[in-house]
C-alpha positions in Angstrom: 74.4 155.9 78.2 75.3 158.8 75.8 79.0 157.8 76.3 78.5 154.0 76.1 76.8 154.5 72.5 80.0 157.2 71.9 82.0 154.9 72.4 80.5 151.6 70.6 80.4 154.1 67.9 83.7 155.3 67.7 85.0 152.0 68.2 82.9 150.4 65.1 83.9 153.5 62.8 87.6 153.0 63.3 87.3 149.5 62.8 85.0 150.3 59.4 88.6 152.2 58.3 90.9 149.5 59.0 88.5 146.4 57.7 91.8 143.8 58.1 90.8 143.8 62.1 86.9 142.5 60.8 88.3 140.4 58.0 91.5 138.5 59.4 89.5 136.8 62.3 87.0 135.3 59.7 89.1 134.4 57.4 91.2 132.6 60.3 87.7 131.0 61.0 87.0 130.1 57.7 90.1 128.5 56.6 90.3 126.5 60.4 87.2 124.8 59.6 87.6 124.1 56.2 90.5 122.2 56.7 89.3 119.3 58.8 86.7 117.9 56.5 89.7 118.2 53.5 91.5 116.1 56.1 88.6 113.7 57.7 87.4 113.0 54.0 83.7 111.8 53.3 83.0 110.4 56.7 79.6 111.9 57.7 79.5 109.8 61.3 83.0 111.4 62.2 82.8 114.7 61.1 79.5 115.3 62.9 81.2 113.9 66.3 84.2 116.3 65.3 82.1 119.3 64.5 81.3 120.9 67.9 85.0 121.4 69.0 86.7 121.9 65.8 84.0 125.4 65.3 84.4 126.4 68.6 88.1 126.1 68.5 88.0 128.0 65.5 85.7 130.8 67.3 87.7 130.8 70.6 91.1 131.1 68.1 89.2 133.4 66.3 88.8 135.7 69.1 91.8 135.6 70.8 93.2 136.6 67.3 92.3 140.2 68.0 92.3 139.9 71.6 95.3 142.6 71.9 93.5 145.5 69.9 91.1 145.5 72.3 92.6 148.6 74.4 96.6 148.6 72.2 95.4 151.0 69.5 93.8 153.3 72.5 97.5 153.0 74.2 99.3 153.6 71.0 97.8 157.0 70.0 97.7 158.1 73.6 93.8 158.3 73.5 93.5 155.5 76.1 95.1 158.2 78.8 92.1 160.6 77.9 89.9 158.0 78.6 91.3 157.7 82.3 90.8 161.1 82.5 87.3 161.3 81.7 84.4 162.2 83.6 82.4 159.1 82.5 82.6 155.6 84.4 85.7 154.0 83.0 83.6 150.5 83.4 81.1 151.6 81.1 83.7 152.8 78.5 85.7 149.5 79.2 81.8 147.6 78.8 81.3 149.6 75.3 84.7 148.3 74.2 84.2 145.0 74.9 81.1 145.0 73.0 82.3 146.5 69.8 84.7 143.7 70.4 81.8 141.1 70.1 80.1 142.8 67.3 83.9 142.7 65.0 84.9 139.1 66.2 81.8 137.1 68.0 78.6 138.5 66.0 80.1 137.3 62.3 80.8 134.0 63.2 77.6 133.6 64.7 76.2 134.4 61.3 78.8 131.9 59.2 78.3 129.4 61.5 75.3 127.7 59.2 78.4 127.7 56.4 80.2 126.1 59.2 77.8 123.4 60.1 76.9 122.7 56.1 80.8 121.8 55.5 80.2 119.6 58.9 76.6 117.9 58.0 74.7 119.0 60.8 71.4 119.0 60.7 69.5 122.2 61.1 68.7 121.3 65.0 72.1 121.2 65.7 73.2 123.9 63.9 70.6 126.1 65.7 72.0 124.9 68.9 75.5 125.1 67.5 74.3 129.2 67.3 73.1 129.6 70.3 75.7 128.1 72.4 78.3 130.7 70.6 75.9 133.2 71.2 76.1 132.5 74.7 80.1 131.8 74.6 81.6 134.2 72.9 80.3 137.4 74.9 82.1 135.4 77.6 85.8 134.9 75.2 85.2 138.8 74.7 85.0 139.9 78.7 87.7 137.6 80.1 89.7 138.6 77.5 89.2 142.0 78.0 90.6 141.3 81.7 94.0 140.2 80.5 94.2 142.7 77.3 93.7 145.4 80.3 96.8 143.8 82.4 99.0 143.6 79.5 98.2 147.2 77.5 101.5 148.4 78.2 103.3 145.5 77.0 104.5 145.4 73.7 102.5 143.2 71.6 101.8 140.5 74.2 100.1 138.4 72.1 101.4 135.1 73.5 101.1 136.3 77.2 97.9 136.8 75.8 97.0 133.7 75.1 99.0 132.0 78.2 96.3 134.4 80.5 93.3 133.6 78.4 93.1 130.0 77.3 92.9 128.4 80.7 90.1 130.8 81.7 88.1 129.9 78.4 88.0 126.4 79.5 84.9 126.0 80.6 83.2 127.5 78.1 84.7 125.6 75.5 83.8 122.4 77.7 80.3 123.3 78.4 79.6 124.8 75.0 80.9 121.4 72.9 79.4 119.3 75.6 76.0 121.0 74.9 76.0 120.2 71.4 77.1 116.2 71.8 75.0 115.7 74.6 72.1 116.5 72.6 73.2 114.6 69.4 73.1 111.1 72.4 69.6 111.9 72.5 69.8 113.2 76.2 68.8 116.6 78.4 70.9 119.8 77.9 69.3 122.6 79.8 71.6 121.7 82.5 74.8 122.9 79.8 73.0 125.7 79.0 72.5 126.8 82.1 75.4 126.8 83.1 76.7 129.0 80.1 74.1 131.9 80.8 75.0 132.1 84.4 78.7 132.0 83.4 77.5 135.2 80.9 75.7 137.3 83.6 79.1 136.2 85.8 81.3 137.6 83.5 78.7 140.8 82.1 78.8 141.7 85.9 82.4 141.3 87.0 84.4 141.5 83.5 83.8 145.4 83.0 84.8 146.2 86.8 87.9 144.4 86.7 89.1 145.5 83.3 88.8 149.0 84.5 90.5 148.7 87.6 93.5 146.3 85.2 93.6 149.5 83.0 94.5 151.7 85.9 96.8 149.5 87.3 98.5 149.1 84.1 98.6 153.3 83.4 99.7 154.3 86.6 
């Protein structure tokens, strides 16, 4: 455990000292949902239907944004080598990654998405559900993700390889998430959508760290 806080906290400092990688993807956010109600206009009826997909669009954009710094920076300075060489279980150091991931991309959108859902007219229901549903979803964006960053880490800034590898395999998440939320503005059950997105977060919590540190050695050898 002493390596996976090592780790989260080396990853967090060096992102402290370069804030662009904290402050690009929210900005990105930002400026993707304030567009559509310029667009939309006054409409309260449409931008509520429109709300769900147009914020987790912008999360799922968001995140795929910085997507290739996950492991690059590592590769570039040569440190990701030393990490193959340690002693400590490279899928706890790929896990610790991944969550300093979530924390610089997932957790502060979580926290502007009540900014998000005033521009949108949601009502504070719907905005906590709106919450919860990234707070499911985008630990998932960060570990699947983490899967293809691995397999491309020696390719020079893949980024739209990137996203050819990772947007079909956020799919469901973006389906189940946004169905979440308009099922419950008809009025009808969702524990059934929610369900689904936990056990697709202990799916990907279980398998994600495994496979990204078997992608990293197949990438470095």
């Amino acid at each position: 455990m002493q390596a996976l806080y090592g780790m989260i906290k080396r990853d967090l400092l060096l992102a402290s000292r370069s804030l662009s990688q904290v402050i690009n993807p929210l900005l990105f956010y930002f400026i993707t949902i304030s567009l559509f109600p310029l667009a939309v206009g006054p409409d309260t009826d449409l931008l509520q239907q429109i709300a769900p997909a147009v914020i987790w669009m912008a999360a799922l954009l968001a995140s795929l944004l910085t997507l290739d710094n996950l492991f690059r920076s590592d590769y570039e300075d040569g440190s990701l080598e030393l990490i193959l060489l340690s002693p400590e279980s490279l899928t706890l150091l790929a896990l610790a990654k991944i969550l300093t991931h979530w924390c610089i991309t997932g957790l502060p959108v979580i926290l502007l998405t009540p900014v998000a859902a005033y521009m949108f007219s949601l009502d504070t229901r719907t905005t906590l559900l709106l919450m919860l549903t990234l707070l499911l979803g985008t630990p998932i964006l960060s570990l699947i993700g983490s899967i293809t960053t691995a397999l491309t880490v020696r390719i020079g800034r893949g980024n739209l390889l990137l996203a050819i590898l990772s947007l079909p395999l956020y799919v469901p998440v973006l389906i189940f998430s946004t169905l979440a939320i308009t099922t419950y503005q008809q009025g009808m059950d969702i524990s059934g959508h929610l369900l689904l997105l936990a056990a697709l977060l202990v799916f990907a919590f279980t398998l994600a760290p495994l496979a990204s540190a078997a992608a990293l050695r197949i990438s470095m050898d």
